[in-house]
N, C-alpha and C positions, 0 to 999 in steps of 0.2 A: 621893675619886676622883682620880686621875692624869689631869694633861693630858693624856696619850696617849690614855690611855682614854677623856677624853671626845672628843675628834678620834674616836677610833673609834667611840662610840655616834653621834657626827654622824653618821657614814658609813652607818651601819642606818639614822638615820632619812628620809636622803635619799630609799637605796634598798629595793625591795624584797626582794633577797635579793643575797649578793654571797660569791663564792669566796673558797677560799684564796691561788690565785695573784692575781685581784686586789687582794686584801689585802696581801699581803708584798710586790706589786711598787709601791702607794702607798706603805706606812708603810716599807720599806726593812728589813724584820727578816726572819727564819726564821720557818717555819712555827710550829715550836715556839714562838717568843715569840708568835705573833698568838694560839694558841691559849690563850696563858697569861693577856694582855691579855684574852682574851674571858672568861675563867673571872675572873679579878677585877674585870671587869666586873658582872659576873652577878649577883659577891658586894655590888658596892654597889649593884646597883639592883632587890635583893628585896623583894616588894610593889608593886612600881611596873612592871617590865618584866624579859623574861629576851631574850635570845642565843640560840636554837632551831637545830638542826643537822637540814636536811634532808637526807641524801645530803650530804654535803660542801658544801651550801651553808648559809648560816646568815641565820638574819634576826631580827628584833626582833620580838616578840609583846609587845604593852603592857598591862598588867593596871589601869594609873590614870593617866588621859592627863594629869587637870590637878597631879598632881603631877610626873610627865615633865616639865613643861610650867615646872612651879618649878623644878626643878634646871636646865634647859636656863639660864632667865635669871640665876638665881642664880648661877653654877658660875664663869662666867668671872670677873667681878668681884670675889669673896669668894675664889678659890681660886688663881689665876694668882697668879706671885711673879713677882721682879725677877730672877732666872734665866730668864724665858721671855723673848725676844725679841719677841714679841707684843706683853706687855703693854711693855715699854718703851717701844717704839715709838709704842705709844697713849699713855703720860705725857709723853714728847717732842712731840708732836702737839699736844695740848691746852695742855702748859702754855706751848708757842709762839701757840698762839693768843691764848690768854687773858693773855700777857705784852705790856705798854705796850711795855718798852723790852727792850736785846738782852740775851742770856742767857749770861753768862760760861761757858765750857764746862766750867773745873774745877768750878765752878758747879754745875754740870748733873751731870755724869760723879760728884761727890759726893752730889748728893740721890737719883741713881741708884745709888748703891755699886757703882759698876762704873769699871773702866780707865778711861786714856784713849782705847786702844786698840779698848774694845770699845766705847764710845761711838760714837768716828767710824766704825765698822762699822756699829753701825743706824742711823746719819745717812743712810750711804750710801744707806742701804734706803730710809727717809724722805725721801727729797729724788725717790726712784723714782716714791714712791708719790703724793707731794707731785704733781710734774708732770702726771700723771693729771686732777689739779681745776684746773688753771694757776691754781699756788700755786711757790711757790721758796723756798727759806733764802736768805737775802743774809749776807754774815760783813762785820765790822768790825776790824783790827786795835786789839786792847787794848780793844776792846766784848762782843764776841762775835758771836751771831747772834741771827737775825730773822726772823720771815716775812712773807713780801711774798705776796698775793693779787691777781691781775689785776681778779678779780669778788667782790665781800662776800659773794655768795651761796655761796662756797667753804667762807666757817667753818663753816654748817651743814652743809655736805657732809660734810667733812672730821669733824666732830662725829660726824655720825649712822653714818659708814660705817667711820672708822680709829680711834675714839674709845668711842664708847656701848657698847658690849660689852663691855671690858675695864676701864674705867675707873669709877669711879662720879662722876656728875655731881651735880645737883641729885636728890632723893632721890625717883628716879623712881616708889618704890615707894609712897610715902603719898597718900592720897587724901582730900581735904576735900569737903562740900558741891557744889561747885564740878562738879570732877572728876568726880562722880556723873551729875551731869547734865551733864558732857562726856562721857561713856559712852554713854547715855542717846541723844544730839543723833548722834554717833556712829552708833552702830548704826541709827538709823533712816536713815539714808544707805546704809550698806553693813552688814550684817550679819554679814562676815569678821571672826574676832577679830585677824585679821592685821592689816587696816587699821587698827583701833582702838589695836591696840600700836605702828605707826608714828606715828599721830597723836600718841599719849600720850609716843614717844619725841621725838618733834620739838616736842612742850610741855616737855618739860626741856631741851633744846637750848637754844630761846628765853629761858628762864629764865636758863640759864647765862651764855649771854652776856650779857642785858642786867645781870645783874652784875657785868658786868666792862665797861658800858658801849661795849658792842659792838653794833651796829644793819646788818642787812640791808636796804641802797639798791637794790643792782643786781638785775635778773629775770638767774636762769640763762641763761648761753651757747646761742643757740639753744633760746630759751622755744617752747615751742608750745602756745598759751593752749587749752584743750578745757573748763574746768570752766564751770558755769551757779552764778555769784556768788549769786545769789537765792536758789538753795538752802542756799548756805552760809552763809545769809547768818545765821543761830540759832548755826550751832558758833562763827562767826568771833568775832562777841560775846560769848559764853561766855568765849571763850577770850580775850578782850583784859580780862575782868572776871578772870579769874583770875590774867592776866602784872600788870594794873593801870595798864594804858597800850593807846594805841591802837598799833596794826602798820600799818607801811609795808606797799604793796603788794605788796613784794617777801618781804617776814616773811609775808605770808598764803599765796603761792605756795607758800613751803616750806616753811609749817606744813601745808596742803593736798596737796601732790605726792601723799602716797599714795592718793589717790584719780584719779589720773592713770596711774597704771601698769597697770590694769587695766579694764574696763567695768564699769561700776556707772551707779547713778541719778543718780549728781551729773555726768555726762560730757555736756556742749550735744551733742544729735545735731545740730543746726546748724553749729553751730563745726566737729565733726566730720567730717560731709558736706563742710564748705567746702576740709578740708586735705586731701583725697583728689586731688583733681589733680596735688598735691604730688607724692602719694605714688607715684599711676600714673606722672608723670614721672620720680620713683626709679627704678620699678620697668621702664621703658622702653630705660634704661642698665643695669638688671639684666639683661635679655632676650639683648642685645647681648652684652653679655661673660658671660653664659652658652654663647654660643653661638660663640665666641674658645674656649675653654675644651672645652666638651663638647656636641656636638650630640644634645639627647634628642626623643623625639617628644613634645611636652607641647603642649597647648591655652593656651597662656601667658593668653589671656583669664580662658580660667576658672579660671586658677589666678591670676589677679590678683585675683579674686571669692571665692577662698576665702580667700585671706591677707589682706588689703588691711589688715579693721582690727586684726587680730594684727601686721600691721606700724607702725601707727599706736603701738602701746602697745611693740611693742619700743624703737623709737624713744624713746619719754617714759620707760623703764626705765629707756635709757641714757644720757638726759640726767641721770640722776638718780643713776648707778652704782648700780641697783637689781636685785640676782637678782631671776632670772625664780622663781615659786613652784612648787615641786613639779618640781623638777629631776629632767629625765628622764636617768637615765645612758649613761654611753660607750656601755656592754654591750648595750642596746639597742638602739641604731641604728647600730653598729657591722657588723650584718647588710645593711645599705644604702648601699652606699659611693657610687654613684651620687646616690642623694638629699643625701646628707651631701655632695659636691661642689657641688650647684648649692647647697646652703643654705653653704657658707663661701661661692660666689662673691656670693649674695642679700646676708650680713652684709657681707663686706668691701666691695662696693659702696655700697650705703648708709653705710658708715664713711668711704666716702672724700669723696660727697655731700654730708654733712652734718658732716664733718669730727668723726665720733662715733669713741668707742669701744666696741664690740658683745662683750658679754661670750662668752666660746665656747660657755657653755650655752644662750646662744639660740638655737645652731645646732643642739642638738639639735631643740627643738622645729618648726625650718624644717624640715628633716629627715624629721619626719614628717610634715608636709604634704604636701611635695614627692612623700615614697613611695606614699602615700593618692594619689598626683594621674596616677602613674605605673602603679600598681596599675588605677587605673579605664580607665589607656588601652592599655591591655594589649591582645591579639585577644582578640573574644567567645567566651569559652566553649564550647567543641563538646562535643559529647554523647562520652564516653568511653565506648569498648567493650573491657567483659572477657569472656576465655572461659572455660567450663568444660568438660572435655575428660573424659568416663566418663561411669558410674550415677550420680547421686545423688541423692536425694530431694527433693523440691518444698521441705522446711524446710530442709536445708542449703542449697539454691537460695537460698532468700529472706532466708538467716541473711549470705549472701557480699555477697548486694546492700544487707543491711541495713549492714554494715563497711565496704564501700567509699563509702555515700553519707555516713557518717559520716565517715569518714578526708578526705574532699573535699567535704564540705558543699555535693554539687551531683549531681544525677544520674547515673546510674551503668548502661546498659545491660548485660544479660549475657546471654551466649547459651551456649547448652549443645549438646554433640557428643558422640554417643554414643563416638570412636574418633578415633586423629591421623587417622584417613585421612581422616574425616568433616571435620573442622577445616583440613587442608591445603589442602583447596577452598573454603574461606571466603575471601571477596574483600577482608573487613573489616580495618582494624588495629586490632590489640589491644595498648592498654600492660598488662596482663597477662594470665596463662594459668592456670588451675586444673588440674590434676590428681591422678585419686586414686591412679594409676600412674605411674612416670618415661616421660618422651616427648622427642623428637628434635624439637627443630624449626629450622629452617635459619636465620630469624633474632635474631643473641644480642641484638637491641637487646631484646628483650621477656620480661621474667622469668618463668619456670614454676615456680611454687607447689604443693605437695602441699596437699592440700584439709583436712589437721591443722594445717596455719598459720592458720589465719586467727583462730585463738584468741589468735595471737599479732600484735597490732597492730602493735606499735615496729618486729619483724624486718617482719613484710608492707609496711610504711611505706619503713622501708631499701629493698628491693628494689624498689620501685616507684621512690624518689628518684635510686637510685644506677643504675638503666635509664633513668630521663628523662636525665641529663646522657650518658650514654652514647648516648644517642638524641643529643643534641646537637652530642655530638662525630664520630659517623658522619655527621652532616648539614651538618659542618664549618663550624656555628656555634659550635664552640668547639678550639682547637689545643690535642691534650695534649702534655706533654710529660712525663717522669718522670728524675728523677734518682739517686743515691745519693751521701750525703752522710757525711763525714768529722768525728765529733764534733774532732777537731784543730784544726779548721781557724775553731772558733765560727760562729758564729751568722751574724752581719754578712759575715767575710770567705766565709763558704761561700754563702750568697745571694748576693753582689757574685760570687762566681765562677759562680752560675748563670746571672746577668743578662749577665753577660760572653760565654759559652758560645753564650745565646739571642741575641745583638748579630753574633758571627760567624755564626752559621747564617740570618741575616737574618729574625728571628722581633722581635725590638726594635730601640730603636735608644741611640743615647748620653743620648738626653732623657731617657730615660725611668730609666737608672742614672742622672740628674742627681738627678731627682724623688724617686726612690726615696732615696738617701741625704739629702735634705733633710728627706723626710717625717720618715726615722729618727732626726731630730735633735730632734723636739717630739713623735712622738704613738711611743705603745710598743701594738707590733702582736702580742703575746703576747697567749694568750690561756690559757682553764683547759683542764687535761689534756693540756699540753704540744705546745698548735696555736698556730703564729706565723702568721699573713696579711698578710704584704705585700703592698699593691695599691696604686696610683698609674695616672694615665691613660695610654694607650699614645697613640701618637699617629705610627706605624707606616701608620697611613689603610687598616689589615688591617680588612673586616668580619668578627669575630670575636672572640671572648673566648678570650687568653691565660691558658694553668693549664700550671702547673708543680707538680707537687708533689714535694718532694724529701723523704727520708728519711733521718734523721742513725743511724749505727750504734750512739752513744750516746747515751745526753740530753746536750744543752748547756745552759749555765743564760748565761739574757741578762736583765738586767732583776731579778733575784733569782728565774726563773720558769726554771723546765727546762723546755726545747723540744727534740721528738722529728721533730715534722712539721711541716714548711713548707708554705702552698699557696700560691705566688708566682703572684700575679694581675695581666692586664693587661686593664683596661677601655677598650676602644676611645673615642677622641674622638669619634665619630659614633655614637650608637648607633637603633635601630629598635626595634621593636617585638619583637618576633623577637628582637634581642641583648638585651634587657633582659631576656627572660624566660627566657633562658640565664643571667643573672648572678644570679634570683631562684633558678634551678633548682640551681644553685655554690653557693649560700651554703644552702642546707637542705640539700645534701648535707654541705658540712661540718661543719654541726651535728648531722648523725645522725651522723658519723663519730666527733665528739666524744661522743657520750651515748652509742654501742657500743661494749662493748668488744671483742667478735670481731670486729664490720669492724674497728677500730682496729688490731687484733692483726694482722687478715689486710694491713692495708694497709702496713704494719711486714716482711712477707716479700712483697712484692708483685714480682711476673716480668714485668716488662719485654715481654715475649713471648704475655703474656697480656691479653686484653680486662679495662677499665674493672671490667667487672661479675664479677669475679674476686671481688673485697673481699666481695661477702653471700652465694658460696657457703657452702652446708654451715650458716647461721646459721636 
């Protein structure tokens, strides 16, 4: 198997399913290569696992986990060469560790069989990555180099996280006696095989080093002691019978950690309880500069009560430069820009606190917190009334109410009118209308369905979504605007001229092209099926959601992704109850817009001159 290839089987098993264009806009190739990549992939992992193609998405369907499971650990170590950058960087790292004295660089740059040029290239990198653990190279004239560590507890960092993967240590993979009943001690603690593989890799750690007469003094930078010693106290002994030396306290912490980065049995609910003051006090400086930033309507109490000890273990993650497990993707909470803000402002405050570094996927996870917390504070539910306007029988009656309560998983009244005229004098509002005849009705916020729809869900779903935002924007809780766009002009400079446009007509302002072009410098706002979303917070003090959607006369390609449609979005700094649920109603419509191709199609010749709800005629 191809490094490439395996970077991309990572990538299935992260995620659940995952496009073309986000494929070719990580790995930086053509379609045509990802798919060539996926096909010999396929080829080496028959028996074990295939690459399945739903509709143009693909995902990993596993046929034999725990062999997946051997290739995974095996693959790096046994397959990576001294052409990957990777793994040198790992040989550089280790053998600075494990080196008394400094390291000649021709030295070096030889047992690497690489330049000198490309040596001091991944140094550079190395000394990046170095800083991270407050670890440094120091250089000697006519010695070489060295590495300096602030805290001892860095070598096994530095081991378990830039080192263990790529390198082979102490022969992590053999199993004595011993080991057995380190398993064993193990799992009766936590019954994740994950922890048990941490443990086991932080038992060749320790091995390593004390062969090279290397001993962990110091507790990590910002210890937060949580674990119940007494419990550990069977694996700790085990495990000092098997290194053949007693452990400093500081070798048991971080032979331990991984039972600190999640909740398990070994975690003091005492110790626990006690750091939560802490934690409220974090999160009391979170409130604040959430609220500098973006004002949402949130019960912050209870959303201190839902996160508190999710925040506890992001915290000991991060002490530990530890991914969070089961990495939720961009693609997912990329539908909640509002949540995704208060969780970077959640990480970056606590980062500045506790003077941590918070990895970016644990924003996803705040993310959905936040949206769950925001979802509940929504307005309650009101009872929806649809109409049905002509004859139709008691069982298509009950067949309309059976669809709609399904499509909304909440009640659904419906009332029936023999005639418009009958209907005209109903006092009720209806977000939709049934008919088994075409009918006139005065207002376009509310779509009229022929009564042979309703077999068809996705289109009845469209018209329903793309009449709520339409309802939104006659209620001028949301400002449209519409553009048309010059493939000429690319991507960047044809946005920056929209954002410019909407600055003179006094719809934004300078901040917010500030924003917008910073965003575009770290996060790529492409997405599948040639939709880009730019959003960034307005800060205008407009109650309302800013939509722009422009339309390029050609595809553009930014990112290695051809973009047709832009919805340049502005999220008010202030928001309510009310704008949030314009911003929930924005972001499902432009997900139906991407999974239709007739709205897609219709929003591609779209008339300026005509209402929102133009895009699901005729569908």
């Amino acid at each position: 198997m191809w490094e490439s290839n395996y970077e991309l089987l990572n990538d299935f098993i992260k995620n659940d399913s995952l496009d073309l264009v986000t494929l070719t806009q990580e790995f930086e190739v053509s379609q045509k290569t990802i798919l060539k990549r996926i096909s010999d992939l396929n080829d080496s992992l028959v028996g074990i696992a295939e690459i399945k193609n739903n509709n143009q998405r693909f995902y990993l369907k596993v046929y034999n986990f725990q062999k997946l499971t051997s290739l995974q650990t095996n693959f790096l170590k046994q397959s990576l060469n001294l052409n990957n950058p990777i793994k040198r960087r790992a040989l550089i790292v280790k053998r600075l560790i494990l080196s008394a004295d400094y390291i000649i660089l021709d030295d070096l740059s030889e047992w690497l069989l690489i330049s000198k040029g490309t040596l001091n290239h991944d140094l550079k990198q190395v000394k990046k990555e170095l800083s991270e653990y407050q670890a440094r190279i120091v250089s000697s004239t006519n010695k070489g180099i060295k590495l300096k560590v602030s805290n001892s507890f860095s070598y096994g960092l530095l081991l378990a996280n830039l080192v263990y993967d790529y390198c082979s240590l102490e022969d992590s993979n053999s199993e004595n006696e011993y080991e057995s009943d380190l398993k064993r001690l193990v799992e009766e603690l936590d019954q994740s095989k994950s922890t048990y593989l941490k443990i086991k890799k932080n038992l060749t750690i320790l091995k390593t080093l004390f062969e090279s007469d290397i001993r962990i003094t110091e507790a990590v930078n910002g210890e937060v002691d949580l674990l119940d010693f007494d419990k550990l106290k069977p694996l700790i002994e085990q495990t000092e019978k098997i290194l053949g030396t007693k452990l400093t306290s500081a070798e048991k912490q971080f032979f331990s950690y991984p039972f600190l980065i999640k909740s398990n049995a070994v975690i003091s609910q005492a110790k626990l309880e006690a750091y939560l003051p802490r934690i409220k006090q974090i999160f009391s400086q979170v409130i604040k500069n959430i609220n500098k930033s973006i004002g949402v309507p949130l019960d912050f109490s209870r959303m201190f009560e839902q996160i508190k000890y999710h925040l506890v273990f992001l915290i000991e993650r991060s002490l530990y430069h530890v991914r969070v497990e089961d990495v939720i993707s961009n693609e997912v909470v990329d539908k909640y820009p509002v949540a995704q803000e208060l969780a970077i402002v959640t990480t970056r405050t606590i980062g500045e606190e506790l003077d941590l570094q918070i990895l970016p996927s644990e924003d996803n996870y705040l993310a959905l917190y936040y949206q769950l917390e925001l979802n509940f504070n929504n307005d309650p539910m009101q009872v929806k009334h649809a109409a049905i306007v002509g004859h139709v029988s008691l069982g298509v009656k009950n067949f309309i109410i059976q669809q709609l309560n399904d499509l909304f998983q909440e009640t659904v009244k419906v009332e029936d009118f023999a005639n418009a005229d009958n209907f005209s004098q109903s006092q009720h509002e209806y977000f939709i209308v049934f008919s088994d005849v075409p009918i006139k009705i005065n207002d376009q916020v509310i779509p009229v369905v022929r009564i042979s729809n309703i077999f068809h869900l996705n289109q009845l779903l469209a018209k329903i979504r793309v009449s709520q935002l339409y309802k939104e924007i006659v209620a001028k809780n949301c400002e449209f605007e519409f553009a048309s766009l010059n493939f000429h002009d690319g991507y960047l400079n044809a946005v920056q001229q929209m954002i410019e446009e909407d600055i003179k007509n006094g719809q934004l302002n300078d901040k917010f092209l500030t924003s917008w072009l910073e965003k575009e410098k770290i996060t790529n706002n492409v997405f599948e099926n040639g939709i880009a979303i730019p959003h960034v917070i307005d800060s205008t003090n407009f109650q309302r959601v800013f939509l722009e959607i422009g339309v390029f006369d050609q595809e553009v390609i930014y990112h290695n992704a051809g973009v047709r449609i832009v919805f340049l979005i502005g999220i008010p700094a202030k928001l309510n109850r009310t704008l949030n649920r314009t911003i929930t109603t924005l972001y499902d419509v432009i997900a139906t817009i991407s999974q239709n191709r007739d709205i897609y199609q219709s929003l591609l010749n779209y008339d300026s001159d005509q209402p929102l709800t133009q895009i699901t005629e005729g569908i």
